[in-house]
N, C-alpha and C positions, 0 to 999 in steps of 0.2 A: 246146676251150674250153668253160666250163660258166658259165653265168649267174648271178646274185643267187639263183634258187630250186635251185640245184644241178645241173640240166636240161643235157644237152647240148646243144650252141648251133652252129648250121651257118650260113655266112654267108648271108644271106634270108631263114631260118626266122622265121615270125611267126605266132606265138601270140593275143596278145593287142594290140589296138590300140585306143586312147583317144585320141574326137574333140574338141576342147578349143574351143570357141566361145559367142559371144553372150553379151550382161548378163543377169541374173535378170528384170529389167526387159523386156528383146527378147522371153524363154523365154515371161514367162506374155500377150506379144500375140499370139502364134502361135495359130492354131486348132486346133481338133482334126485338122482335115482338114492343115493344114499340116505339125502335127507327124508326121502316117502319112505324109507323103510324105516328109519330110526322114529320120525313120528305115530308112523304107523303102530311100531313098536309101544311105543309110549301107551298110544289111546287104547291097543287092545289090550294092555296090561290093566286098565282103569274099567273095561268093559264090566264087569259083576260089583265095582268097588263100591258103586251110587255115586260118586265122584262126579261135580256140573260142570267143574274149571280146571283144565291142565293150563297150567304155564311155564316155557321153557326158556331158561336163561345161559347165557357164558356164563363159565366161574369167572373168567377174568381177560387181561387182555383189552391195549391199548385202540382206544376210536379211530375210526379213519377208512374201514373198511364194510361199514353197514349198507350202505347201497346195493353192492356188490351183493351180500348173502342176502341182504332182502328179495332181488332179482329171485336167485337163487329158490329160495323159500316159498316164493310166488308161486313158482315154474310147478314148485314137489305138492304144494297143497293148494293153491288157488290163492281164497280168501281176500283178505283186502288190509292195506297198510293204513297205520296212523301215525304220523312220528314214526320212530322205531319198533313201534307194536305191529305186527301181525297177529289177524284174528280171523278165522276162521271156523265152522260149525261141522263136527267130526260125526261119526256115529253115533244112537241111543243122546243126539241132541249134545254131546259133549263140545263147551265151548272152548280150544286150544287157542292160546296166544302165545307166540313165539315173539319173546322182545329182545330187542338187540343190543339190549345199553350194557355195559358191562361193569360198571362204575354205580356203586350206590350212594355214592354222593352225589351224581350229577343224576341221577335218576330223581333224588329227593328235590333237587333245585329247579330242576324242570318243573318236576308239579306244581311247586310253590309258582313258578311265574304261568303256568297254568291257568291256575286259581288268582293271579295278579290281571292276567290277559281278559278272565272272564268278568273280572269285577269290573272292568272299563272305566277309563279314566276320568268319565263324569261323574262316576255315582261313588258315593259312599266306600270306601275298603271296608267291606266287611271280613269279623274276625276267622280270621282259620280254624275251625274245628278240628279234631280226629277222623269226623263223618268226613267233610270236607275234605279233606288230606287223603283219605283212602280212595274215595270217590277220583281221584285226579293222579292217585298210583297206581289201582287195580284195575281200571276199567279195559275190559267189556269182562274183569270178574266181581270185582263188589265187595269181595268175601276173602279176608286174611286168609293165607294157606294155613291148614290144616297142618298137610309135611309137607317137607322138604328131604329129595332126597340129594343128596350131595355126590359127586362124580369126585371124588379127591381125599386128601387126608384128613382124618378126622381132631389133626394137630391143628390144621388151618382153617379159618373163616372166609368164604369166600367173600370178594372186596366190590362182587357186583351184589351184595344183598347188604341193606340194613335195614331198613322199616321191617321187611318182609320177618326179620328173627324174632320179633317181640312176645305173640304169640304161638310160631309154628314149634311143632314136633322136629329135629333134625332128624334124620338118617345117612352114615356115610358108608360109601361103599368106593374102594381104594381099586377101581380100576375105571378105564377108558369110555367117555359115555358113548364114545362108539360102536363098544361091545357090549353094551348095554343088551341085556333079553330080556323077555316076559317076565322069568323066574326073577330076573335081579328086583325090578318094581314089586312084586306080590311078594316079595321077601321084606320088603322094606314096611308095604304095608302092616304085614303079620306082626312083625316088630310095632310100629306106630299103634297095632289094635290092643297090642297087650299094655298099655302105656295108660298112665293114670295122670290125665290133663289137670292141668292148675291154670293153661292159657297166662302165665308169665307169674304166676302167686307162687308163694313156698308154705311149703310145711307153718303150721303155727306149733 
C-alpha cells in the first residue's frame, strides 16, 4: 500500500506528525521558557518514533496576534520564520515547524496564491497539481502527516486543519496541550501503530 505522496506505507510507519492544540490567544501567554519546554516536550516524545517532521498548530482562534508568539517562538527555539511558519532543526535531525495560522481555509488560500506568486505573471498559469498544493502547504515537511494528535474533544474538528485530515490517523486526547507529557504523545503513538491505514480508502 502506498500513501497520498506515493511512499510505501507499512502498517506503524510514521513520518510525519502534527500536534494540533491551544487558541492563538493560549499560544502568545505562554512564555519563552514555557514554549522550550512544551516543544521540547514534543520532540523528545518523537525521539525512538523514526518520526522526520513534527508540526505544531493552534486548534483555533482568531488572527491578529502572530508576530507577537512568533517573537515568542524565536526566543524558545531559534530557527527561522517564513510567513507564519517557523522552522527549525531539533535532535536525531528532527525537522519541527511551528505554524501560526489558525484558520484552514486561509491556510489553504495562501498556498494557492503561493503557487499563483510563483507562476509570475508572464509565464503560463500552470495547472495546480496535488504535488503542487502539498509542496506550497507542508514545506520544510513535504510529507502529509501520518497523525495528528488533537489537544480537545473528540466531538469537534479543529477549524485550523483541513488539507491536513484527508489522509492522517486522528488521535484526541481531551486535555490542555499545555499539560501535554512524554506519556500523552507515546500513548497516541501506540494507538496510531495498532491502526490499520487505508490513507482515506474504506473497506470494500
Amino acid at each position: 500500500m502506498s500513501n497520498a505522496n506515493g511512499q510505501a506505507a507499512s502498517e506503524g510507519a510514521l513520518w510525519h506528525v502534527l500536534v494540533c492544540g491551544g487558541t492563538l490567544q493560549e499560544w502568545s501567554q505562554a512564555s519563552v521558557g514555557e514554549w522550550k519546554l512544551q516543544l521540547d516536550t514534543f520532540v523528545d516524545s518523537l525521539h525512538e518514533s523514526g518520526a522526520r517532521w513534527l508540526t505544531v498548530c493552534p486548534y483555533a482562534g482568531p488572527s491578529g496576534s502572530e508576530d507577537e508568539i512568533a517573537t515568542i517562538v524565536l526566543a524558545a527555539c531559534g530557527g527561522q520564520r517564513n510567513d507564519n511558519r517557523i522552522s527549525f532543526i531539533a535532535k536525531d535531525g528532527l525537522v519541527v515547524v511551528v505554524d501560526l495560522c489558525a484558520n484552514g481555509r486561509e491556510r489553504f488560500a495562501n498556498a494557492l496564491n503561493r503557487i499563483k506568486g510563483e507562476s509570475g505573471s508572464t509565464r503560463q498559469e500552470k495547472e495546480v497539481s496535488e504535488e503542487i498544493l502539498r509542496a506550497a502547504m507542508l514545506p520544510p515537511g513535504f510529507v502529509d502527516p501520518d497523525l495528528i494528535l488533537v489537544f480537545g474533544s473528540p466531538t469537534q474538528i479543529p477549524p485550523s486543519l483541513m488539507w491536513e485530515l484527508s489522509y492522517s490517523e486522528l488521535v484526541f486526547l481531551d486535555v490542555s496541550w499545555r499539560k501535554c507529557n512524554v506519556e500523552h504523545v507515546q500513548m497516541a503513538i501506540n494507538d496510531f501503530q495498532r491502526r490499520d491505514r487505508r490513507f482515506g480508502g474504506v473497506d470494500s
